[in-house]
N, C-alpha and C positions, 0 to 999 in steps of 0.2 A: 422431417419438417413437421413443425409441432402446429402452426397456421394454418387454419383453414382454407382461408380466403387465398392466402398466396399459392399453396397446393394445389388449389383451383384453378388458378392462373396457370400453374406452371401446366394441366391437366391440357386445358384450352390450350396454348398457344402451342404445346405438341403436337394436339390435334389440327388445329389449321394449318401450321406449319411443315406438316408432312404430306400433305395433298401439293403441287406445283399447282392448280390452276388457281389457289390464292395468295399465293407470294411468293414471292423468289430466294432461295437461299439469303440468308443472313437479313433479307428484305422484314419491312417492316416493323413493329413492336406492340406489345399488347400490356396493358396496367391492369390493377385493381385494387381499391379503396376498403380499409378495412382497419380493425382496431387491434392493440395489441398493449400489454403493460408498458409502463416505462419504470425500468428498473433500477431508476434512479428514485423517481418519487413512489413508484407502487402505484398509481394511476392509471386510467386507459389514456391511450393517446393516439391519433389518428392517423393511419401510415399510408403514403403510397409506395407500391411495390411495382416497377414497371422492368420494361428489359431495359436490359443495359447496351451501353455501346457495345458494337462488333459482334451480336452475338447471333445466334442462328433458333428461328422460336420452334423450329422441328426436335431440334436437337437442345435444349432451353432446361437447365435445371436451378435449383436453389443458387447456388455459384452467380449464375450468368444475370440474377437480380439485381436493379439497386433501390435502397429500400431509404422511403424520404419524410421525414416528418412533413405533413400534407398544411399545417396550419404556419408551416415557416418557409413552405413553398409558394405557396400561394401569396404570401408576404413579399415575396420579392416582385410584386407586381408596382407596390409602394416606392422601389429603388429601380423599375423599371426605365433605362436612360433612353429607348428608343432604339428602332430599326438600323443607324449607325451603331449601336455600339451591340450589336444580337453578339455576338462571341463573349463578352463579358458575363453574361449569363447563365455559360458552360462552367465557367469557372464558381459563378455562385452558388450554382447546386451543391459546392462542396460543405458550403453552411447551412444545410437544410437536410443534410443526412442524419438517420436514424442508426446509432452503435457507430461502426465502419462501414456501413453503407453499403454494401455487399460490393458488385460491378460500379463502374463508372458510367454516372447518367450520360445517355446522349442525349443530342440537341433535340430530340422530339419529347422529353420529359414533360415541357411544359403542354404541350398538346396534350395529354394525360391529366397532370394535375390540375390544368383551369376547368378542362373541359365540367361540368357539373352532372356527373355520371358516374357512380359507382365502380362501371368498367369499360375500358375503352380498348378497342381493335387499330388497328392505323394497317394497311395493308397494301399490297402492290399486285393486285391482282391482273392478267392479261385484258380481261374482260372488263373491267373498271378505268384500268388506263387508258383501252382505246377510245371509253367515252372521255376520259381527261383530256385527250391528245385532239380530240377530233375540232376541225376548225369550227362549228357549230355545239361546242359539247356542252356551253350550259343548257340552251335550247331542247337538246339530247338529255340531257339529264329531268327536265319538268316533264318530256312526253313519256321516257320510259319509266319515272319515280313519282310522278306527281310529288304533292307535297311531303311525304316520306323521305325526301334525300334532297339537298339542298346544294347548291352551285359553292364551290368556294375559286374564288381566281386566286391564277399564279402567283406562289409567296414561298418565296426561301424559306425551308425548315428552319424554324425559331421560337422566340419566346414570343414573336409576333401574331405566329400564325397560330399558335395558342388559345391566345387573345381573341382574334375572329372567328376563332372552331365555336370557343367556349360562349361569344357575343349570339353565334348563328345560332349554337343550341339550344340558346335563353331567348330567343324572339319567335324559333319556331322549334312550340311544344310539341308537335304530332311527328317533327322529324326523325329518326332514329339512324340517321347518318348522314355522310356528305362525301360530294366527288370532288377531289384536290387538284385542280387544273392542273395536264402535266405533266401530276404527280400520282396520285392512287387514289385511296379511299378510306375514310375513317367512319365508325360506327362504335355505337356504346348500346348502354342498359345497365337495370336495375340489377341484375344478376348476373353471373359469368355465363349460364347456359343461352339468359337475352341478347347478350352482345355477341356471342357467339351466330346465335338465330340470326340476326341481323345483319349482322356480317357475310354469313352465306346467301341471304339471303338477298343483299346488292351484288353479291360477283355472279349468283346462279342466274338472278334477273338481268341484268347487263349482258348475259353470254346468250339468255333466250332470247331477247331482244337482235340482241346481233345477226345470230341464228335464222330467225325468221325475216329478218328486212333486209339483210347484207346485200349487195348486188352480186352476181353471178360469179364476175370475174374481178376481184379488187387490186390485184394484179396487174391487170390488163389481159390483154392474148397472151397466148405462147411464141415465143420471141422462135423462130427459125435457125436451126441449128444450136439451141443451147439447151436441149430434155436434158433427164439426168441419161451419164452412159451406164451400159449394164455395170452390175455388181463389180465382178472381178475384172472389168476396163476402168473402172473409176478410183478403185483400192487400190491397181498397177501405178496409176497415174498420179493416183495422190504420194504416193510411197516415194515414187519417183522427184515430186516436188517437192517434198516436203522437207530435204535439208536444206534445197536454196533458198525457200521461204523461210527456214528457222532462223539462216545466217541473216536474212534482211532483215527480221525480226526484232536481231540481236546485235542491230551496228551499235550500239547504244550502251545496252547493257547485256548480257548472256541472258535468255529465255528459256523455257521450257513450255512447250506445245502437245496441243490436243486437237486431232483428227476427229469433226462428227459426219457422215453424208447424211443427216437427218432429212428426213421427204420434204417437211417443213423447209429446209433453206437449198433443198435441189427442186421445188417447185417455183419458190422465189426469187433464184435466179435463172429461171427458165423463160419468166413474163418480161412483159413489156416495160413495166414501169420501173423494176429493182431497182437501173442505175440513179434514177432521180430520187426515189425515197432513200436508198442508203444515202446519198451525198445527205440527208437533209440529215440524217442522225437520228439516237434516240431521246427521248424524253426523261423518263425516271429517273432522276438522279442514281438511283443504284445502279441502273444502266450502265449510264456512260461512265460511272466511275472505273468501273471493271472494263470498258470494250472502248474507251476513249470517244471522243464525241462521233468518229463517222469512222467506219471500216475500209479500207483496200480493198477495190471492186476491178478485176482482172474483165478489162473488156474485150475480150476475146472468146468465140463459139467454144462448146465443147469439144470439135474435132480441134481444135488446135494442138498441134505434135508438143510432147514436154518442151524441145528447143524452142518450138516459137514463146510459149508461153514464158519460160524462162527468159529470153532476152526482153519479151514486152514486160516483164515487172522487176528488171532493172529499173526503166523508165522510168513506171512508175509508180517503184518505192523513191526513186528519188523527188518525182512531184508531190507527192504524200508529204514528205518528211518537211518539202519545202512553203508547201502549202499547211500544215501541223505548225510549223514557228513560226510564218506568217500570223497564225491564228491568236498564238501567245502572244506577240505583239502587238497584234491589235488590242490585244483588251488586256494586256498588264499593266499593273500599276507599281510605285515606286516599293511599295510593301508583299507584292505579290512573291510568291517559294519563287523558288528557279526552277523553269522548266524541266520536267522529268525524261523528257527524251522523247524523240521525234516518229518513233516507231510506231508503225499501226500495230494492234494488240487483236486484230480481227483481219484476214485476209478469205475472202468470198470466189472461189474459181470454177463457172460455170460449168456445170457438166459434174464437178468433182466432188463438192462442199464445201465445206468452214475449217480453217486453220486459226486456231486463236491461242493465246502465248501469254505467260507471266509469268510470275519469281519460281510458282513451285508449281506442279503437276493440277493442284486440287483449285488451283488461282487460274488456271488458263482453260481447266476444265469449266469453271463456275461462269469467266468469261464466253464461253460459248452455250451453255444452258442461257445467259442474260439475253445475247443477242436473237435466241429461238424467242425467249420473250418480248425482243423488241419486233421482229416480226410478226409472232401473234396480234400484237399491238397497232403495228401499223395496217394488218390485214382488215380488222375490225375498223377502225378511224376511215380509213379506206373504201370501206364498204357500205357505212352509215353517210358518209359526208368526205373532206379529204385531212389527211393526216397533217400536226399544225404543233410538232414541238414546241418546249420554250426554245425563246431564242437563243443566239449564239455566246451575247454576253452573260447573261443568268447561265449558262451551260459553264463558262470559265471562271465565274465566280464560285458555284460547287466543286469545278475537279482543283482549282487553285485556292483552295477556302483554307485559311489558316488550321482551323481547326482539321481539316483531313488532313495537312501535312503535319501537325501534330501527332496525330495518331499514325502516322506512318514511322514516325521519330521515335514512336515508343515501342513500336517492334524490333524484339529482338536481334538481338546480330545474327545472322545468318550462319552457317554450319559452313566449314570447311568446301564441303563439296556442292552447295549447295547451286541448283542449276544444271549439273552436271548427268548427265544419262549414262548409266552405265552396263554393259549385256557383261554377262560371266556366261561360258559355256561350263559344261559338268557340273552345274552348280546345283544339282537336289541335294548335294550329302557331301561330306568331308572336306577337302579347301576347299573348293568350289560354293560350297552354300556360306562356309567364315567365310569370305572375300565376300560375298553377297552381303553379306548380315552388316558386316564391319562399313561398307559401301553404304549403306541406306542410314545407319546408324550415323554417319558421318553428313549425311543430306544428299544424298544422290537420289535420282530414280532409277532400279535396278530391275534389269530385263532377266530371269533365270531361264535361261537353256541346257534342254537337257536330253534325252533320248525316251524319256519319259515323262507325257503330257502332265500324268494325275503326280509324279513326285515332284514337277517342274512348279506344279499350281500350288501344290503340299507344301512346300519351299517357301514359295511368295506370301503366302495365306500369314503364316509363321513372322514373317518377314511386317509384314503390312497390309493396309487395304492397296484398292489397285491404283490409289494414286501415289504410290510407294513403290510397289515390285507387284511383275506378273511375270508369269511363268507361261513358257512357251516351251512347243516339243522341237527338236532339232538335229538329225543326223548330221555330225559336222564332217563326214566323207563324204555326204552328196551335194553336188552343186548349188542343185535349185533347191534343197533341202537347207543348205545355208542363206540363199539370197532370200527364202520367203521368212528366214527367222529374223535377218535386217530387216526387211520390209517391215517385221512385226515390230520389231522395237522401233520404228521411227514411227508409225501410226500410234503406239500406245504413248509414247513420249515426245514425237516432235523432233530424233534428231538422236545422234548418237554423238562421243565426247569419249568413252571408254570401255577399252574390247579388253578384257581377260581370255586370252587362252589357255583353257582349265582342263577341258575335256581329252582325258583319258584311261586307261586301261594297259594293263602288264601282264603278262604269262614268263613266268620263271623258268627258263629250262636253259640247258646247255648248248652248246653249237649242234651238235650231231641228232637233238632232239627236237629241236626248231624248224617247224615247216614253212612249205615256201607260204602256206594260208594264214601259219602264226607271223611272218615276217609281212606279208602286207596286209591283215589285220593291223596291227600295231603301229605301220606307217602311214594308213589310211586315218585312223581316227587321229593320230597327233601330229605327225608332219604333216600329211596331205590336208589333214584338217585344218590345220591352223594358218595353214597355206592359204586357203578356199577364205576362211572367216576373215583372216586381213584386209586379202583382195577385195573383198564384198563390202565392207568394216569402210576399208580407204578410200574407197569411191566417196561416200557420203561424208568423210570425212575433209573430202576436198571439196566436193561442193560446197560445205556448212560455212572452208572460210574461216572456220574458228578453233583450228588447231586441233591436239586432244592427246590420248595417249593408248598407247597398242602396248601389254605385256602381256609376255611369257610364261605360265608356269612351267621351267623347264626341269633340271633333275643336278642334284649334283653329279649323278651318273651321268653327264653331259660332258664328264671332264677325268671322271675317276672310273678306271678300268675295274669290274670286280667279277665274279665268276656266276655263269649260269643265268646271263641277261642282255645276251647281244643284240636282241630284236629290239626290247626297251631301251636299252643303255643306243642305241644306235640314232633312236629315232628322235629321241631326246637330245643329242650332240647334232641333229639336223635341224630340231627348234631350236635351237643355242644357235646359230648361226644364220636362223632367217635372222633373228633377232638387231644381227651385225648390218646385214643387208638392207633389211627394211629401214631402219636406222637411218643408214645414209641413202637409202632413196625417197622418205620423206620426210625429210629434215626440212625441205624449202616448203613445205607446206604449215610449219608448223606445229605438227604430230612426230611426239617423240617414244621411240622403240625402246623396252628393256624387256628385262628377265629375271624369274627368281630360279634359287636354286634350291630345294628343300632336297631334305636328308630323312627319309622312314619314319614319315608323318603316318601311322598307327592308329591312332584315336581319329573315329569316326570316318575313316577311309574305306570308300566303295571299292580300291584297286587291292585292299589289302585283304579287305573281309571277303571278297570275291575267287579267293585263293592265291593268290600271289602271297600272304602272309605268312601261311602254310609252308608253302614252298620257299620261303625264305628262310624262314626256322629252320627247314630241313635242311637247307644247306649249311645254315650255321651251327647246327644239331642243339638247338633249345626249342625250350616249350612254346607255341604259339603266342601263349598269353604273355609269354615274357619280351616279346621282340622290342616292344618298344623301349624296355629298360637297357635292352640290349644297346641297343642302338645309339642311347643316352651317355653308355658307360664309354663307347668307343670314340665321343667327341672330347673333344680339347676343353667344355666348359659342364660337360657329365650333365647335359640337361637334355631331356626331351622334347621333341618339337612336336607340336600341336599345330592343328588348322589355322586357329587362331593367330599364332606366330607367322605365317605365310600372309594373313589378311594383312597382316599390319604394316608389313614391307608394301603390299601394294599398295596399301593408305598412303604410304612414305612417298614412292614413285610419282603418285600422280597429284600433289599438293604444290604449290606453289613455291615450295622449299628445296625442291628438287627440278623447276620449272627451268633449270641449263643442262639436265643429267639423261642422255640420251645415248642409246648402243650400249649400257653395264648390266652387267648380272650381278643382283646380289644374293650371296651366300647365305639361306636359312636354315644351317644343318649343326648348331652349337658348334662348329668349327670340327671341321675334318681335313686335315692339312693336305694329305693327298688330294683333294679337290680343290687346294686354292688355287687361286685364277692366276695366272702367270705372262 
């Protein structure tokens, strides 16, 4: 970046936007006013450079700008039609762009360019909103800012609100920001490092403030029977709930969910007051866009047994849902989207913590970071004076505002798999990590299990950050060693949809050299295992309600007799045929059973390079290095089969293309006739 001034910007709004306690993921935007050639005339010409829609000011680079000619921005105050028509003026910033305009302006542009300040902050800080939200808050704002920070009341992000930022900061000279009823905070200056100053220095003063005057308990008491439960009773609990909350989650559309017990919302829902402030909702438009206007509040103590709890939020998810389109009807108009679905996006269970849900892992995650925000928010508002959102219909006109369902229109199509949770056992190395890779590359969230922690993590790293793939340790011959690696995938994702059974291991020998410890080694980790991982797998697969798919990685040895492999070749023809079973025992749930069958997959295989390759070659008497050619030459199609090749059949398996194909094995061995299925 060859700009100063924008470099600057881009310097600042990293900075703020990587500390949480002033603004919330993607929350916010930051400008700055500065000259630059025009390379049409050779002239200076005046630009503003501000953040763009959607985009995040932690993580903020050149890209994520959009860059406006400042003296054709401000011009459009000339063609300004008024507070009915604020969306026409999203559309106009596209004539006031400087080159291509880097990002697409959002609606807070005009807060930026009117304001008459060099550089301007707009900010969602926890500390700033509670004084926004508080029912006394401009009052609160003259005692803790004197004339330094100025009241602005409730106004829809616009080219409006603009307007009265930019009127406030031209009537009062000595101000250096203002509190957005509400809504946050905005602050400017003559320099990036002033608005910056000023900026911290309304959210540091609003939290000291807080700080020192708050009342004891904002909360209330501690409500009787609902503390948080120990550690490992509340992760048992949540684990245990957490597919029938995904399925309720997902009558609508399929979810993907994040487990927090943050002390933050297990203190919150321990008090007195929780159930009356969540029904009231949150404030910050960024809020509620991400966490819907009011969360699912399970009223019931923390001893409540998973069965109670479970049948009370039957109820009511169905009062939620029904009380949710109530809401939309109340306040739709003949132009309003069509309701997005009835489903809470934030589910609260005393004792346990916060369940929250959206399209993809990093959406349901940000959703529950908002919500720790909205109780920060209401704890302060709370504590000053009493907490005092905007109302209900200002609330339906943001989450139904044409312009966010535009920008919902302009995202992407979704991936194949997208929503989709999926655990792979054996998965650090050889098919097992392909099936991973090919899984997340396709839009799943993938859980890697493995018998080893640091390859399992190594795996996922590779793979993705952790709202993509994590990696968990998992002996799949011990029981509670497989239920605690379900539990782990439904806390890191909300819910399971797709079990791979991958995990295994071979020793080459003959009948008369095969002991009874190699024979139930080898039945332990892949019959017995896969046995264990299903049963565990199907449980929450019936809870969830929403179908899924359980495959096999089995053997063409499953089917084709060859020498010197009876223990593998054995245990493999006993996976080949859970596969038939489980098939027709849970067909009426929805979840459908297959199997692949690969043929001296080679390349990058932990069962080959671990000695079984070795001993293969010997039995065929060639070189180690050559097996895989070997193997190649003796199929019907002279090709090698790689990991990759096995992912791709399960890609096949579990896509909606295959959504009637349940109980088949398919053959990934370039065709070995002796193993065709008969």
């Amino acid at each position: 970046m060859t700009n100063e001034t924008a470099a600057a910007l881009i310097a600042r709004s990293n900075r703020l936007g990587a500390d949480p306690k002033n603004t919330n993921y993607a929350g916010g935007n930051t400008s700055a006013k500065g000259i630059e050639t025009d390379p049409v005339t050779g002239e200076d010409v005046e630009l503003l450079w501000v953040k763009g829609s959607g985009g995040d000011l932690g993580t903020l680079t050149e890209k994520g700008l959009a860059v406006l000619r400042l003296d054709r921005m401000r011009a459009l105050q000339n063609v300004y039609p008024g507070v009915d028509r604020e969306d026409d003026m999203v559309a106009a910033f596209d004539y006031t762009l400087h080159g291509k305009g880097g990002a697409a302006p959002s609606i807070d542009t005009a807060m930026h360019g009117l304001v008459d300040a060099a550089h301007v902050d707009h900010l969602h800080p926890d500390s700033g909103i509670a004084i926004a939200t508080a029912a006394d808050g401009e009052e609160l704002t003259t005692t803790i800012f004197g004339d330094k920070v100025v009241w602005v009341p409730w106004r829809r992000p616009g080219f409006q609100l603009g307007l009265d930022i930019a009127e406030i900061k031209a009537k009062n000279p000595e101000a250096i920001g203002c509190i957005l009823g509400g809504h946050g905070i905005t602050a400017w200056g003559d320099t990036s490092e002033e608005s910056e100053k000023n900026s911290l220095w309304i959210i540091d003063t609003a939290a000291e403030y807080i700080a020192a005057h708050s009342r004891p308990e904002p909360f209330g008491p501690a409500l009787d029977g609902y503390a948080a439960l120990p550690e490992a009773e509340r992760r048992a609990k949540a684990a245990a709930l957490a597919p029938t909350l995904r399925g309720l989650a997902s009558t609508d559309k399929p979810q993907v969910g994040h487990f927090t017990d943050d002390a933050v919302v297990l203190d919150f829902l321990a008090r007195a007051e929780h159930p009356r402030l969540a029904a009231l909702g949150t404030s910050c438009p960024d809020h509620f866009l991400r966490t819907k206007v009011k969360p699912l509040v399970v009223d019931l103590p923390a001893s409540a047994s998973v069965e109670e709890t479970i049948e009370r939020l039957t109820t009511l998810h169905e009062e939620y849902r029904a009380d949710y389109s109530t809401y939309y009807e109340r306040n739709a108009t003949a132009d309003s989207p069509a309701i997005r679905g009835a489903d809470p996006l934030i589910i609260l269970v005393p004792g346990v913590g916060m369940f929250s849900y959206g399209a993809n892992k990093q959406t349901a995650r940000v959703a529950s970071e908002f919500y720790i925000n909205a109780i920060n928010v209401m704890r302060g508002a709370e504590g000053l004076s009493t907490y005092a959102p905007i109302d209900e219909a200002e609330k339906f006109r943001i989450e139904y505002w044409a312009l966010e369902e535009a920008k919902l229109q302009r995202m992407p199509k979704p991936k194949p798999l997208a929503t989709r949770i999926a655990l792979v056992t054996g998965a650090a190395s050889g098919i097992g990590k392909a099936i991973a890779k090919r899984l997340a590359a396709e839009g799943a969230c993938v859980v890697i299990a493995d018998l080893s922690l640091v390859k399992a993590q190594d795996a996922a790293a590779e793979i993705g950050n952790t709202d993509v793939a994590v990696g968990i340790a998992a002996d799949v011959s011990n029981e509670k060693a497989v239920q605690a690696a379900i539990d782990a995938a439904v806390l890191a994702f909300g819910g399971l949809d797709l079990v791979v059974n991958n995990a295994g291991l071979s020793l080459s020998k003959s009948l008369l050299e095969t002991t009874e410890a190699d024979w139930d080694l080898q039945h332990n980790v892949m019959a017995k295992g896969s046995f264990l991982v299903s049963k565990a797998a199907a449980r929450v697969l019936i809870d969830q309600k929403l179908g899924g798919d359980i495959i096999y990685i089995s053997s063409k040895n499953s089917v084709f007799a060859g020498p010197n492999n009876i223990a593998y070749s054995a245990t493999k023809a006993d996976q080949a045929h859970q596969v038939r079973l489980l098939a027709a025992e849970l067909g009426e749930y929805g979840v459908k059973v297959n199997g692949i069958n690969p043929d001296g997959v080679v390349r990058g295989s932990g069962i080959f390079a671990s000695g079984w390759g070795a001993n293969r070659a010997k039995t065929y008497g060639i070189e180690e290095e050559d097996l895989g050619k070997f193997y190649a030459q003796r199929t019907i199609l002279k090709r090698e089969v790689v990991p990759e090749n096995v992912a791709n059949a399960v890609f096949v398996l579990c896509t909606s293309d295959l959504s009637h194909t349940t109980g088949l094995h398919i053959p990934v061995d370039a065709g070995v006739a002796a193993a065709f299925l008969r």
